[in-house]
N, C-alpha and C positions, 0 to 999 in steps of 0.2 A: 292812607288807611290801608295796613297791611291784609287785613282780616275780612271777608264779606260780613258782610249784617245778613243773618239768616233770616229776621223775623225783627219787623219795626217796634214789636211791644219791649225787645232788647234796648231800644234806644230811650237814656234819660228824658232826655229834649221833649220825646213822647210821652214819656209817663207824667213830666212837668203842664206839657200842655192838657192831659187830661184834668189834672186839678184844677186849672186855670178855669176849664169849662165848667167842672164843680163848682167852682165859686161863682163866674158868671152868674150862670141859672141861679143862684140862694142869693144873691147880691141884685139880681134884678127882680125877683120875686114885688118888690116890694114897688114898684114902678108906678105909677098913675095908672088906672085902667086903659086909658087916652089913647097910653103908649104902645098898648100890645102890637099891634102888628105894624107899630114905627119903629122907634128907639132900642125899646125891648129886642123885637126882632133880629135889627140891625148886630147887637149886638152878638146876639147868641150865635146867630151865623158864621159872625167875623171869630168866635173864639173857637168855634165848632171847625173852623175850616181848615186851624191852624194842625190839629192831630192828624184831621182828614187828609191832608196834603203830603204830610209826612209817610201817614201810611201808604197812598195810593204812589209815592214817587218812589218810597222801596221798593212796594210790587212789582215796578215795572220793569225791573231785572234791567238797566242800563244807568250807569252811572250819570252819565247826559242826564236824562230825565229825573233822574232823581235828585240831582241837583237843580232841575229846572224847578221841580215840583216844593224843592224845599224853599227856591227863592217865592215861590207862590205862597209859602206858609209865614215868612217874614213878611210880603206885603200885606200878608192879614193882621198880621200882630200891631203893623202902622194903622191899616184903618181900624182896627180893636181899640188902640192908644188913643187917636182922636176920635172915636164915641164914647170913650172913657171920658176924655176930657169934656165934651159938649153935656154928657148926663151931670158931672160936676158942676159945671156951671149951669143947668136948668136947676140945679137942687136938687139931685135926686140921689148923691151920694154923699155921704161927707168926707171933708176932705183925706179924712186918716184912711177911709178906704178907697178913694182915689189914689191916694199913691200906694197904697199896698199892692191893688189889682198893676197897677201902671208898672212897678219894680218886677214884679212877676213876669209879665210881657217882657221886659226890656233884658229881662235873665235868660228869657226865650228866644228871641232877636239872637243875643251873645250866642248863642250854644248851637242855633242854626250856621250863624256864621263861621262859628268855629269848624264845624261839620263839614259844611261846603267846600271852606278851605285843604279842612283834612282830602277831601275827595278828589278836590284835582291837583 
């Protein structure tokens, strides 16, 4: 990567995971009450953590971390993935929007990767 990143809201991968947490939130809206501060939660966190990570490893002004922080943002998109999958099989999504949310992540995953790469 010839170029610094001045500012994380510059990065796709960023602007991609914000939607991703858009849709979470409106996709889990509808959850059991049961679930709120289970499943629900789980979720929101794990999709909430993925931009968070991004932003905070830009911040920190050292390549190093920044790529530490972004492999922290893919290990949430894996635990995201499998809460996705456990809400599909309680019944709580159907399946066209199981894999919609799931492709989403998995395009997120690729673009970290690609990132990381670029950086070292």
């Amino acid at each position: 990567m010839t170029e610094k990143i001045k500012d994380f809201k510059e990065l796709a991968v960023w602007e991609k995971s914000i939607r991703l947490v858009k849709e979470v939130y409106i996709a889990t809206n509808d959850f059991p009450r049961s679930e709120a501060f289970g499943l629900t939660n789980q979720i929101r966190r794990s999709a909430v953590s993925i931009p968070s990570n991004i932003a905070e490893g830009q911040a920190r002004n050292s390549t190093k971390e920044f790529v530490h922080f972004l492999s922290v943002a893919r290990g949430s998109c894996a635990e995201l993935e499998t809460q996705l999958i456990i809400a599909n099989e309680l019944g709580y999504f159907t399946q066209g929007k199981t894999v919609e949310l799931i492709g989403q992540v998995n395009e997120i995953q690729r673009m970290l990767n690609g990132l990381m790469s670029a950086l070292h």
